[in-house]
Structure formats: structure tokens, C-alpha cells
N, CA and C atoms of all chains as a GROMACS GRO file, in nm:
protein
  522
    1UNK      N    1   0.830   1.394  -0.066
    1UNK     CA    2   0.807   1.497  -0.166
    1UNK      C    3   0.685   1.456  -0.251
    2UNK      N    4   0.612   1.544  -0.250
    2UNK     CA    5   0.480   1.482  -0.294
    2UNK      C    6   0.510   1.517  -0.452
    3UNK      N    7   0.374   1.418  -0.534
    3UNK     CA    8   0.412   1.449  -0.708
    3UNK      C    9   0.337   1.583  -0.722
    4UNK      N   10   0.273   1.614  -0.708
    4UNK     CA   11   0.202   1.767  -0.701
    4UNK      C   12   0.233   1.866  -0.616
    5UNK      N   13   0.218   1.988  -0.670
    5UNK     CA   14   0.219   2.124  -0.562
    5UNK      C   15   0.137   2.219  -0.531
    6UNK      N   16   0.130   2.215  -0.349
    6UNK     CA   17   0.038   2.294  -0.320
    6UNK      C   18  -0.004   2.427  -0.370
    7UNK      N   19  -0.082   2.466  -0.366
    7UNK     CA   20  -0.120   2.643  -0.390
    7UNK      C   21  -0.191   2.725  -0.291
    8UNK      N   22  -0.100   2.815  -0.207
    8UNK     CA   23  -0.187   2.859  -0.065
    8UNK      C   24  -0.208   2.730   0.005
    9UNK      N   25  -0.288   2.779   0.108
    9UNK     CA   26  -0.304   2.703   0.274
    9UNK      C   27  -0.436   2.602   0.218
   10UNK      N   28  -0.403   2.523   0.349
   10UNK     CA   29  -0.484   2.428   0.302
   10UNK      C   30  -0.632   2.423   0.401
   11UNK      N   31  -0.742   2.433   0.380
   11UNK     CA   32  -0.787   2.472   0.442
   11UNK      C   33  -0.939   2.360   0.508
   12UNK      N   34  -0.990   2.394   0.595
   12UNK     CA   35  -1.098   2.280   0.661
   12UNK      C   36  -1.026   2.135   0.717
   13UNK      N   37  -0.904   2.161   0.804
   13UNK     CA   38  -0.796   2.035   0.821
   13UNK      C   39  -0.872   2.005   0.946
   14UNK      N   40  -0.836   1.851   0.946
   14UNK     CA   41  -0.911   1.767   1.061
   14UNK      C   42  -0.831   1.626   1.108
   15UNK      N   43  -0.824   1.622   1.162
   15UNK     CA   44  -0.771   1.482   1.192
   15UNK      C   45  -0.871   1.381   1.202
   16UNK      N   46  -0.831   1.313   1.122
   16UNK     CA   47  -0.916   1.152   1.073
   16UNK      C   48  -0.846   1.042   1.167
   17UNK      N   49  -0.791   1.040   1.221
   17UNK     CA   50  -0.682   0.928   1.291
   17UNK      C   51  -0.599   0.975   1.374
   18UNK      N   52  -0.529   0.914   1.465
   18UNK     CA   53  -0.453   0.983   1.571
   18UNK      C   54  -0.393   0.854   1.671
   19UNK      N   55  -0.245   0.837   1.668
   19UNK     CA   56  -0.215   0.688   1.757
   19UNK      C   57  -0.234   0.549   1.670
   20UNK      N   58  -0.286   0.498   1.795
   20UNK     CA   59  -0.304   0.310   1.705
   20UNK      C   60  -0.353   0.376   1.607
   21UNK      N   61  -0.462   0.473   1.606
   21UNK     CA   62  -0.600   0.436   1.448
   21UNK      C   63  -0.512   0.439   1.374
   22UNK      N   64  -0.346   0.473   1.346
   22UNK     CA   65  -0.278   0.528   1.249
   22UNK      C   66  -0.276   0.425   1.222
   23UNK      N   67  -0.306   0.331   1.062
   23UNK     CA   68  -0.281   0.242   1.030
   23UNK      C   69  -0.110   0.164   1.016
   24UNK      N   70  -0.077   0.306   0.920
   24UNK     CA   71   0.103   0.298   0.881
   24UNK      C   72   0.187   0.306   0.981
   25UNK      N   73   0.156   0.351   1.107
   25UNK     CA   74   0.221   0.384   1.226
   25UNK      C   75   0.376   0.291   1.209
   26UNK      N   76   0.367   0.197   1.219
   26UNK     CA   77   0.507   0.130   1.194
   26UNK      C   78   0.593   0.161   1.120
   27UNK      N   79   0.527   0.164   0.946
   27UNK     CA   80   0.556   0.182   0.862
   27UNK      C   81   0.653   0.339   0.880
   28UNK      N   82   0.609   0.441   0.901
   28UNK     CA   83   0.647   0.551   0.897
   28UNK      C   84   0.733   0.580   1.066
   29UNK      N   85   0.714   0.525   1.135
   29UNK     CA   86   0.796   0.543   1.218
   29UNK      C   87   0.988   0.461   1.125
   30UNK      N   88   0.943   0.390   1.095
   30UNK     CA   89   1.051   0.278   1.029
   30UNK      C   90   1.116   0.400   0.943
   31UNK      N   91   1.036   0.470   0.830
   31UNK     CA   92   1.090   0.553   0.731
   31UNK      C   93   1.104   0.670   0.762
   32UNK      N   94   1.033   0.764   0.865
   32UNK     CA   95   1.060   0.904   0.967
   32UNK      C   96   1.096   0.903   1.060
   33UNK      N   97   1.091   0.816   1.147
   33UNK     CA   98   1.165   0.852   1.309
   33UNK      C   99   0.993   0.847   1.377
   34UNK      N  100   1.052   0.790   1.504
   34UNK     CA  101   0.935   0.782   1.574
   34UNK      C  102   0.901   0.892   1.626
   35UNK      N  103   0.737   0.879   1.623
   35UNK     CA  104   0.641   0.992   1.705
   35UNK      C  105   0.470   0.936   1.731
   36UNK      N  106   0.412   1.058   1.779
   36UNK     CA  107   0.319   1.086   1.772
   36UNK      C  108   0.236   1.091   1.644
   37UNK      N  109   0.225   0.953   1.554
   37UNK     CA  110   0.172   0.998   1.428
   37UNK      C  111   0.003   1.054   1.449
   38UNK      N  112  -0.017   1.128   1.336
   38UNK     CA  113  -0.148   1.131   1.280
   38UNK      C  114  -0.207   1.145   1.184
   39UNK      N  115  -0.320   1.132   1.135
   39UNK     CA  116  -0.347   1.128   0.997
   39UNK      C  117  -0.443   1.201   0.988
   40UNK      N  118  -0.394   1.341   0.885
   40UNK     CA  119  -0.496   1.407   0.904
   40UNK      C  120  -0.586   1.457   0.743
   41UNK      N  121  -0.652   1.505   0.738
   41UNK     CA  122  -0.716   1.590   0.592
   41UNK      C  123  -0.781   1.716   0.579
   42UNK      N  124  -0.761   1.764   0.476
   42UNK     CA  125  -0.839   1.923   0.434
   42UNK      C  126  -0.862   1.963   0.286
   43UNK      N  127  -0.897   2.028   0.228
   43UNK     CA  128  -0.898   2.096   0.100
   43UNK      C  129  -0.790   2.218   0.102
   44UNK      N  130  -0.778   2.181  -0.048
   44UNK     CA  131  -0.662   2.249  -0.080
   44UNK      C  132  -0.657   2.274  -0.248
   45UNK      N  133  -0.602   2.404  -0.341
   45UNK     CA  134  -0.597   2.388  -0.430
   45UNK      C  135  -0.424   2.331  -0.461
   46UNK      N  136  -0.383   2.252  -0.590
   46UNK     CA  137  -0.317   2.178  -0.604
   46UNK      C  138  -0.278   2.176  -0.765
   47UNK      N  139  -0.147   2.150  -0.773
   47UNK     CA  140  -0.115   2.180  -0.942
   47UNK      C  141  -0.068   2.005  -1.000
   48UNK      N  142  -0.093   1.975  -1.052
   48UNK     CA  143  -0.077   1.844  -1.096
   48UNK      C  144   0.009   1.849  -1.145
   49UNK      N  145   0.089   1.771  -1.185
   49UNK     CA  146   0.222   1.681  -1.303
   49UNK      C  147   0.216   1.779  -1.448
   50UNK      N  148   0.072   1.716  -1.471
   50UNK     CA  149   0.027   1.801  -1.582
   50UNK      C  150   0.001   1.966  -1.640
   51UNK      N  151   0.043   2.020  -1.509
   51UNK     CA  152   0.030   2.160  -1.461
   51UNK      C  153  -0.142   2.234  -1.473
   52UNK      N  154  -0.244   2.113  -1.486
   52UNK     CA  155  -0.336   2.176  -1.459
   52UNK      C  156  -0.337   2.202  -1.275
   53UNK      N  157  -0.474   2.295  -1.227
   53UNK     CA  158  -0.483   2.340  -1.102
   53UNK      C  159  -0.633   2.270  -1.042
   54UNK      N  160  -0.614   2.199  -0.959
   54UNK     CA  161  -0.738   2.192  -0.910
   54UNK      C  162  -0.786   2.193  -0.768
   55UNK      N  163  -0.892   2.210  -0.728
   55UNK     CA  164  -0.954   2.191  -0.572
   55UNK      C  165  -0.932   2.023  -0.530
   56UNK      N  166  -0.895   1.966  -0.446
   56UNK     CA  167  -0.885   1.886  -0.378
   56UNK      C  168  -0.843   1.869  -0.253
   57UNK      N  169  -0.936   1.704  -0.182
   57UNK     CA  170  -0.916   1.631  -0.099
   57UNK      C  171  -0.791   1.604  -0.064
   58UNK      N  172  -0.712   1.653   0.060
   58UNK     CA  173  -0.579   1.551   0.054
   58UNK      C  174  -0.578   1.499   0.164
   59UNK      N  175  -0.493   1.408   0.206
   59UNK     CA  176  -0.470   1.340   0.314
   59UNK      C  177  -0.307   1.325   0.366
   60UNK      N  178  -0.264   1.318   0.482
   60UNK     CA  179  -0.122   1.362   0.520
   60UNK      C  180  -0.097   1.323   0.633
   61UNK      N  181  -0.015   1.273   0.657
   61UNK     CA  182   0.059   1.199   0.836
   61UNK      C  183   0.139   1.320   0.903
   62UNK      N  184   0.129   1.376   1.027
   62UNK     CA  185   0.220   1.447   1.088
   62UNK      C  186   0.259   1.389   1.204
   63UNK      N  187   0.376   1.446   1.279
   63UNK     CA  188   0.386   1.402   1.399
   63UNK      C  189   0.512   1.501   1.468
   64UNK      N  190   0.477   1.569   1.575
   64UNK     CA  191   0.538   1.650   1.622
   64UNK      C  192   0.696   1.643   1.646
   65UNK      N  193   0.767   1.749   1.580
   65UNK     CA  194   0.872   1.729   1.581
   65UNK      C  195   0.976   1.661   1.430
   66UNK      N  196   0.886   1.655   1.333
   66UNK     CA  197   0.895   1.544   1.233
   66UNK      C  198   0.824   1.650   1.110
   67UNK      N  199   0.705   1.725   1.149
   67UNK     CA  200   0.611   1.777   1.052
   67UNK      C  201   0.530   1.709   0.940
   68UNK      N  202   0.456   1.746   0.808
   68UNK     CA  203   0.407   1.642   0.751
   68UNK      C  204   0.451   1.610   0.638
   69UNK      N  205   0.446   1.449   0.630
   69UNK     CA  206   0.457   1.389   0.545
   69UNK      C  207   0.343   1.294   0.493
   70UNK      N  208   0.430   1.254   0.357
   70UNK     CA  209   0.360   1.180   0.280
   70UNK      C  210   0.193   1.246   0.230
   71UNK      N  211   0.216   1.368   0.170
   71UNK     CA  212   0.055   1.389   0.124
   71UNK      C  213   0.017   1.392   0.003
   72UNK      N  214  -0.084   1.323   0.036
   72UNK     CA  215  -0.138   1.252  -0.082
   72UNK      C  216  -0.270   1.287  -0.123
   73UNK      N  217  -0.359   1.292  -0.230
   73UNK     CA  218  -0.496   1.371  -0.326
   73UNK      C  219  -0.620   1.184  -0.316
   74UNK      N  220  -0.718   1.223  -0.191
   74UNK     CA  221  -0.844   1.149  -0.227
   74UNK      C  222  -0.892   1.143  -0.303
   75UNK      N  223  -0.941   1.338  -0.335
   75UNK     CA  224  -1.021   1.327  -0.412
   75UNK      C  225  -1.003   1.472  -0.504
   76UNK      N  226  -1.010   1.446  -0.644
   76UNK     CA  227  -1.032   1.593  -0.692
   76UNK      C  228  -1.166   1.677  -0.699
   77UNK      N  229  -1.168   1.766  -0.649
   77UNK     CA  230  -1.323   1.800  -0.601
   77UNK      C  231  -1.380   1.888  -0.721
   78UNK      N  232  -1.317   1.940  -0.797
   78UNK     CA  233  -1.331   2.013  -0.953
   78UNK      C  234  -1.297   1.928  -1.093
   79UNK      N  235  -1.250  -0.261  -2.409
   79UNK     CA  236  -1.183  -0.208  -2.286
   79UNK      C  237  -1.061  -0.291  -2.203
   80UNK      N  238  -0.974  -0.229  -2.164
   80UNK     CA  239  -0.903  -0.311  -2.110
   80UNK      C  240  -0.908  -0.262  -1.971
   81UNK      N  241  -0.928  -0.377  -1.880
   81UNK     CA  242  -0.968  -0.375  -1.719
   81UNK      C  243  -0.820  -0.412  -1.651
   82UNK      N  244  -0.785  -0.322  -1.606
   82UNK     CA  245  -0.623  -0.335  -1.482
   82UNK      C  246  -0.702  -0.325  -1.386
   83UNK      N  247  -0.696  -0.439  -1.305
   83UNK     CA  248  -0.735  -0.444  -1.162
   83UNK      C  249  -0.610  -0.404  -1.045
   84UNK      N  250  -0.489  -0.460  -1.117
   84UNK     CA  251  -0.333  -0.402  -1.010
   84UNK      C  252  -0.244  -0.379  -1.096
   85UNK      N  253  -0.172  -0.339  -1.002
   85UNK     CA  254  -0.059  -0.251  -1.090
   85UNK      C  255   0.072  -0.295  -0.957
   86UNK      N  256   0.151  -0.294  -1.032
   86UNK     CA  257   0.315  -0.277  -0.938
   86UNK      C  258   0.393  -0.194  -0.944
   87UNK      N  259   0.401  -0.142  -0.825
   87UNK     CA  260   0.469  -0.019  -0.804
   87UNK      C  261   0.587  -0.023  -0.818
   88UNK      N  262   0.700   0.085  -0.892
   88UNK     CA  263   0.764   0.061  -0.964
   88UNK      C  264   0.851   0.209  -0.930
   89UNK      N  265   0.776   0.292  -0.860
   89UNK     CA  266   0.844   0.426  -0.774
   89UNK      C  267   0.776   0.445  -0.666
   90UNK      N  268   0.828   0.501  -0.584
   90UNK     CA  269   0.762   0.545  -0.445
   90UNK      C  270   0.829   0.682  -0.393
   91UNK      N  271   0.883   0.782  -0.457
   91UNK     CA  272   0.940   0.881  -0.384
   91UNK      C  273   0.860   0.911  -0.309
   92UNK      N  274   0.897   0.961  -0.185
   92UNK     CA  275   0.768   1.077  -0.100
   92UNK      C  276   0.711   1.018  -0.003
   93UNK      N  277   0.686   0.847  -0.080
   93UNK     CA  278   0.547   0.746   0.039
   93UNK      C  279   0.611   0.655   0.027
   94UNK      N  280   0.724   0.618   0.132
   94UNK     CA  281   0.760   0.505   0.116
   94UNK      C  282   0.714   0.425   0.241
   95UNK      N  283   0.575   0.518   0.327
   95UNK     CA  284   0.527   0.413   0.392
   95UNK      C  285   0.413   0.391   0.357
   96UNK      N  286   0.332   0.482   0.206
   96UNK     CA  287   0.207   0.389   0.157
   96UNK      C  288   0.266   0.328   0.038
   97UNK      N  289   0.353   0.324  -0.010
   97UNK     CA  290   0.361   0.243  -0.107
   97UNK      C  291   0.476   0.149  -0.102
   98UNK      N  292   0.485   0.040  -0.123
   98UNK     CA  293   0.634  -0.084  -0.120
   98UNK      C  294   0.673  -0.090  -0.250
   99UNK      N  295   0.815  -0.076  -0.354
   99UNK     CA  296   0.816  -0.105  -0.464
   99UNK      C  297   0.830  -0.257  -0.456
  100UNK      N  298   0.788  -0.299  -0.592
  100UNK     CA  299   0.771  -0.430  -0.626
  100UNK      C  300   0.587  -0.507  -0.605
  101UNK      N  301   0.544  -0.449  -0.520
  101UNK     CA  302   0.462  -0.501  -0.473
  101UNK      C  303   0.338  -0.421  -0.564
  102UNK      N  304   0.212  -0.566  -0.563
  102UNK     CA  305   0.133  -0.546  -0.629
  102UNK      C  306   0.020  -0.495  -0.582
  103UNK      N  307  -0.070  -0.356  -0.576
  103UNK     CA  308  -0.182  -0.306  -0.535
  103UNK      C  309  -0.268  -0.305  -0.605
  104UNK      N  310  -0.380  -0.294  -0.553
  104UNK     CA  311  -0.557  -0.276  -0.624
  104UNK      C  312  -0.565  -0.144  -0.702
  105UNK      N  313  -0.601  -0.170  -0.823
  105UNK     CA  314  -0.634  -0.040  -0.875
  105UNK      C  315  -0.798  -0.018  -0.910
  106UNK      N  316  -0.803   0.116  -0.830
  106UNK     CA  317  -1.013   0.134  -0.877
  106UNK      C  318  -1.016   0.190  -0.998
  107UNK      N  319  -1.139   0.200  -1.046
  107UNK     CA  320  -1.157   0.254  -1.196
  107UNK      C  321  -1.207   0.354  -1.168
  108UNK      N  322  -1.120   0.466  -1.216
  108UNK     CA  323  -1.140   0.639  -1.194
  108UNK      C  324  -1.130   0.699  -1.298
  109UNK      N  325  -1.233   0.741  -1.440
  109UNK     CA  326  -1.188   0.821  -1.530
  109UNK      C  327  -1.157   0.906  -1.554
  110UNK      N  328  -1.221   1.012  -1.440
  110UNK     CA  329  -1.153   1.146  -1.405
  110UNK      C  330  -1.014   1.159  -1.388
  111UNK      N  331  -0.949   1.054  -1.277
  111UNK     CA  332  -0.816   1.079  -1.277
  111UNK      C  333  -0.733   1.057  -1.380
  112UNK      N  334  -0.804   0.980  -1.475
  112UNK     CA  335  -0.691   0.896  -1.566
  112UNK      C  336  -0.710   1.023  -1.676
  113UNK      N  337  -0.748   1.104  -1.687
  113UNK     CA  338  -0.756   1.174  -1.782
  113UNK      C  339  -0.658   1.314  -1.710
  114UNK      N  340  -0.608   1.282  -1.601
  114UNK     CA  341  -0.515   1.340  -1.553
  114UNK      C  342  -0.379   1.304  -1.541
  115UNK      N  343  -0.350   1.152  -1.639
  115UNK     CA  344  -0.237   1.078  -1.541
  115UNK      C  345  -0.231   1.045  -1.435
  116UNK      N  346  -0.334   1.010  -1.367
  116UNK     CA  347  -0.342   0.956  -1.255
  116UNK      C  348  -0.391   0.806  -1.230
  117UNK      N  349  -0.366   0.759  -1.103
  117UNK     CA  350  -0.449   0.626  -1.114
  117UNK      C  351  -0.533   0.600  -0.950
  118UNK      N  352  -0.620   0.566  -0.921
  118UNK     CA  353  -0.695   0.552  -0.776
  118UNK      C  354  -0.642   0.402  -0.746
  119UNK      N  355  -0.509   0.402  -0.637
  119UNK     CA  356  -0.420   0.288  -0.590
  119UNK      C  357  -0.484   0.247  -0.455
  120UNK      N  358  -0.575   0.142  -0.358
  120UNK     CA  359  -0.578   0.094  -0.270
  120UNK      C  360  -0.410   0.078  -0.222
  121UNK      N  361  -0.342   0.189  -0.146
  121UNK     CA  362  -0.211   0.158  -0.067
  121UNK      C  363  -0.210   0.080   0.065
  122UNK      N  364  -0.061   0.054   0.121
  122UNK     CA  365  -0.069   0.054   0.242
  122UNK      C  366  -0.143   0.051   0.352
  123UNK      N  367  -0.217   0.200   0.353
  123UNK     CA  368  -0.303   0.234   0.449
  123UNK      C  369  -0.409   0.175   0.448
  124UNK      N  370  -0.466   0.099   0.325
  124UNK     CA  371  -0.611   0.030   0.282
  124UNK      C  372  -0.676   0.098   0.214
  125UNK      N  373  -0.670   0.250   0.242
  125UNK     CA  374  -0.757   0.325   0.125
  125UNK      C  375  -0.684   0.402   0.028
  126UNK      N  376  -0.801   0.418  -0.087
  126UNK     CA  377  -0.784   0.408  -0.203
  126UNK      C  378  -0.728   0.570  -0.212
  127UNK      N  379  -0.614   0.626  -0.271
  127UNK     CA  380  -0.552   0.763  -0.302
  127UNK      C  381  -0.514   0.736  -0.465
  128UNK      N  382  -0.504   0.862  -0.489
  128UNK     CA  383  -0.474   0.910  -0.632
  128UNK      C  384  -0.307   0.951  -0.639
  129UNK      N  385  -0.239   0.877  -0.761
  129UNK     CA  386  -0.132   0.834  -0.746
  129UNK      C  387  -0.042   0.869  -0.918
  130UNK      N  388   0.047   0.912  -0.938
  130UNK     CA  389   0.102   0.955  -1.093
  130UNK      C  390   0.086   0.776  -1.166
  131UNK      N  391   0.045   0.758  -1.286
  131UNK     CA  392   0.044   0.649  -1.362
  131UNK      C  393   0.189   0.579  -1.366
  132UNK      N  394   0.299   0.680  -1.409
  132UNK     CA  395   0.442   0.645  -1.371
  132UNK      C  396   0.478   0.600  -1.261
  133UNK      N  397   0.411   0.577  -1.169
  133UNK     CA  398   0.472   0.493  -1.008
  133UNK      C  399   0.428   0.361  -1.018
  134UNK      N  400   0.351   0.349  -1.142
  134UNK     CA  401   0.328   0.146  -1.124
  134UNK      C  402   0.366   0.124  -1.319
  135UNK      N  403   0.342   0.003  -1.285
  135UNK     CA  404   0.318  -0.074  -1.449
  135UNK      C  405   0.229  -0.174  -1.401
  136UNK      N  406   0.134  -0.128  -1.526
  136UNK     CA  407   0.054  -0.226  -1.551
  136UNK      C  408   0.037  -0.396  -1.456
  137UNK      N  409  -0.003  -0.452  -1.397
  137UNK     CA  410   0.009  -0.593  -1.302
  137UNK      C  411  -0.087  -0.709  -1.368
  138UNK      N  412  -0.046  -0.811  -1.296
  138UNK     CA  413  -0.146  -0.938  -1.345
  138UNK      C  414  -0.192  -0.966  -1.163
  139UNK      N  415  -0.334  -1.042  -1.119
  139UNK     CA  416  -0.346  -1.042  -1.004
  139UNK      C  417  -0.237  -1.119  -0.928
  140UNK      N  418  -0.232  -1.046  -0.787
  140UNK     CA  419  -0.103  -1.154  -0.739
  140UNK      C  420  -0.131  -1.289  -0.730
  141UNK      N  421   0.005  -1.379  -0.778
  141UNK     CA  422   0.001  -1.530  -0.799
  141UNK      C  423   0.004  -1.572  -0.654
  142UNK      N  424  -0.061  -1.688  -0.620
  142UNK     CA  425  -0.051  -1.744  -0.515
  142UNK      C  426   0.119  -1.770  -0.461
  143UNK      N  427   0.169  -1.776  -0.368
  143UNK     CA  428   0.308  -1.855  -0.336
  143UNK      C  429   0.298  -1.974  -0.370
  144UNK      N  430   0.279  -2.052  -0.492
  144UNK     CA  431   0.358  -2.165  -0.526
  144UNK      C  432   0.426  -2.223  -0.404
  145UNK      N  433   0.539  -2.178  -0.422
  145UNK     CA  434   0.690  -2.241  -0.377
  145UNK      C  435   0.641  -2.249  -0.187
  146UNK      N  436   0.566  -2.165  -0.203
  146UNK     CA  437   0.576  -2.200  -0.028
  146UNK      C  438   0.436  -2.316  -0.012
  147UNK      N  439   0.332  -2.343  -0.080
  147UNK     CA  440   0.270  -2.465  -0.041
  147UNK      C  441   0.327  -2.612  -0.132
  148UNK      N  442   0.436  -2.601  -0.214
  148UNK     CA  443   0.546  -2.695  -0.244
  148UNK      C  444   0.631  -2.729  -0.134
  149UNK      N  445   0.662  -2.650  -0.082
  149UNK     CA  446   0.742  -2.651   0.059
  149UNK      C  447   0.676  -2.698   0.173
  150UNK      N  448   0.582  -2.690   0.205
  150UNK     CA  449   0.441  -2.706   0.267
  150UNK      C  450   0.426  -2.892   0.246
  151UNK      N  451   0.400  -2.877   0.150
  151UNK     CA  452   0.354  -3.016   0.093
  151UNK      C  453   0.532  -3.141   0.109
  152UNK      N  454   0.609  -3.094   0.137
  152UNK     CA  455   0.709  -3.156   0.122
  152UNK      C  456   0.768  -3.207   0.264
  153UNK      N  457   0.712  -3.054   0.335
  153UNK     CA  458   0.729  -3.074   0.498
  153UNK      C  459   0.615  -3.212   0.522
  154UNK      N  460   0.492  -3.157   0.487
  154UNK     CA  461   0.408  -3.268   0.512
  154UNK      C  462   0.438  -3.430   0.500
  155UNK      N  463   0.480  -3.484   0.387
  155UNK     CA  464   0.507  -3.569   0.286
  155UNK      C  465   0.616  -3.586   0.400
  156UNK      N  466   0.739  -3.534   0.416
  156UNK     CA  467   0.854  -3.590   0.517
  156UNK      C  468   0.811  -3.637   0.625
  157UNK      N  469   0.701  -3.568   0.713
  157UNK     CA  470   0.629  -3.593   0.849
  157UNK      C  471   0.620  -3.752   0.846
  158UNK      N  472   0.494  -3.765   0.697
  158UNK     CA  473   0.429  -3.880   0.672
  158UNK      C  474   0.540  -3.999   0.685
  159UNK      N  475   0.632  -3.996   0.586
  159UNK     CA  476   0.712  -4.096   0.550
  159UNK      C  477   0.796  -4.103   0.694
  160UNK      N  478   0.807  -4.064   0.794
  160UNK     CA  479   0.870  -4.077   0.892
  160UNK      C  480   0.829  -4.167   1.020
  161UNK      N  481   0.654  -4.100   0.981
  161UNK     CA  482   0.601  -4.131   1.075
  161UNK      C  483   0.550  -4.307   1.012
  162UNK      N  484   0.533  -4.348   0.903
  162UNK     CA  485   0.518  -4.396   0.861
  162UNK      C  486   0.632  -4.530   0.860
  163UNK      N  487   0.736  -4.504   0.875
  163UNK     CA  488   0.878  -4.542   0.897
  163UNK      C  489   0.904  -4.617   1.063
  164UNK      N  490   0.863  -4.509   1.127
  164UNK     CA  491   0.838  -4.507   1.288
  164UNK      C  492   0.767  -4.616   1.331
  165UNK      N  493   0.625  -4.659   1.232
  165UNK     CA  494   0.493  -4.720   1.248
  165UNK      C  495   0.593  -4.846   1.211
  166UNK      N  496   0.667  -4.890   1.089
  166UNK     CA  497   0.682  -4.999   1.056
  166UNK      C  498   0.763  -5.049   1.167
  167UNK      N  499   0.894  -4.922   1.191
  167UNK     CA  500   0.953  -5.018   1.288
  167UNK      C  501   0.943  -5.029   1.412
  168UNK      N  502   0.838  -5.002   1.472
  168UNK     CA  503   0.788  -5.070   1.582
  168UNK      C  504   0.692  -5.172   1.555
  169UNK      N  505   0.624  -5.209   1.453
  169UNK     CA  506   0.489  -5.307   1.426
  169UNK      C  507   0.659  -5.405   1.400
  170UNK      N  508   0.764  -5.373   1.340
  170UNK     CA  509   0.808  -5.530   1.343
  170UNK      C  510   0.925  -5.560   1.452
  171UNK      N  511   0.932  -5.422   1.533
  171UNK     CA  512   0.983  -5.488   1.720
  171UNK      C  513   0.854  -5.540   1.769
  172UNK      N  514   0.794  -5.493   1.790
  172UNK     CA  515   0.675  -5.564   1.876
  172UNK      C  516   0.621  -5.700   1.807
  173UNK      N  517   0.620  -5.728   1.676
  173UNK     CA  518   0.560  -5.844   1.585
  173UNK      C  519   0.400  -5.834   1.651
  174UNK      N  520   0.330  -5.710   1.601
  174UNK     CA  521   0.127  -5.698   1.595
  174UNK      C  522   0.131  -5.862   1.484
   0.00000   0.00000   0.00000
């Protein structure tokens, strides 16, 4: 459960990693169930803790069958 | 100014495979975020993500393990005195 919430789709998604490159691969197989991890990113607008709204970088592990987890804000782009 | 280089994580809902509680991570200096409640945490993964201030407290850099090059040094030190032990009592079966 991430600390922020999305707003609409997230958009320009890419996969940065995929397999071994997955660094956490262990890690998250250990805490999700094993798969096909990957690690992927896009822009997205996003509501903070603070309930301001902003454009940002995020980054996120999926893996088929499992869906995504753990996403997390690089960068705030506003 | 006060400079936090780490912090110890202290919650992890959500990432409990980028973040370990207890454990001490790198923190970058981000003023943007911090003016959000946020903090820029080197996790798990190696790179640096933006993270609620409430998931760490404040850290000191991690301390070396002590106790394990005490342990280290003790294994050693036993080796010595053994081998050392070994040395005498054969130099006085054989009489060098």
C-alpha cells in the first residue's frame, strides 16, 4: 500500500529492469510469491500525505499473476 | 544546519522488500521533498526513492560490528595459544 495516491493512469510506462536486472528479486519473491518480476516506471499525477497533488516519477515491481507492487515516487517533476 | 546522512527505518508498510525495519539507510539531501515530508532514502534496491519522514528516525552512521571482530580476535588469539602450545610440546618431545 503505497503512502500516496494515484490520480488517473499512469502514463509513458517502461520497463527499466526485467529478471536477474531485478535487483530485489529475492527480496520480493520472499514477501509476494514468486514470479516473473519487473521493474518498471512512468509519470503519473499523485496526492501526497500532505494532500498536495503533484506530477511525478514513479517506480513499481510487477509480476504476472501477482500485479504491482511496492510503488514508489523518484522524482517530483512539479 | 543539521546534516542526517541515515536514518532507521522504523515503518515499512507497502515495501517490505525496499525497506528492512531496524536497519540503517543513506539519506540524500532533497529540499524539495522535505518541504513535503518527505525524505530521498538510498533503499534496498540501491537507488535513491522518496519516502514519508515518519518511516525512519533520525540515525548515527552504521557502527562497525564490534562484537564480531572481538570474536574474530579471540578465534585468532585461541588458534595462536594452541598452536603455540602444540610448538612447546613437541620442541620438549623431541628436546631441539
Amino acid at each position: 500500500m503505497p503512502y500516496f495516491e494515484l490520480i488517473g493512469q499512469i502514463q509513458e510506462v517502461a520497463t527499466i529492469a526485467a529478471g536477474r536486472s531485478v535487483r530485489d528479486r529475492q527480496r520480493l519473491n520472499r514477501g509476494y510469491g514468486k514470479g516473473r518480476w519487473r521493474k518498471l516506471k512512468g509519470v503519473a499525477s499523485v496526492r501526497l500525505p500532505a494532500g498536495t497533488t503533484h506530477t511525478a516519477e514513479v517506480h513499481w515491481y510487477e509480476a504476472h499473476g501477482i500485479g504491482r507492487v511496492e510503488m514508489k515516487i523518484k522524482h517530483l517533476l512539479d | 544546519m543539521d546534516t542526517i546522512l541515515y536514518a532507521t527505518c522504523k515503518r515499512n508498510e507497502g515495501y517490505s522488500a525496499s525497506l528492512e525495519l531496524g536497519r540503517d539507510y543513506r539519506v540524500l539531501p532533497d529540499p524539495k521533498a522535505a518541504e513535503h515530508g518527505l525524505i530521498r532514502v538510498v533503499d534496498e534496491s540501491g537507488e535513491d526513492y522518496l519516502y514519508p519522514e515518519r518511516y525512519f528516525s533520525k540515525g548515527h552512521p552504521p557502527r562497525r560490528n564490534v562484537w564480531r571482530w572481538v570474536a574474530l580476535g579471540g578465534l585468532r588469539a585461541f588458534y595462536a595459544v594452541t598452536l603455540y602450545r602444540l610448538w612447546r610440546l613437541a620442541r620438549e618431545r623431541v628436546k631441539w
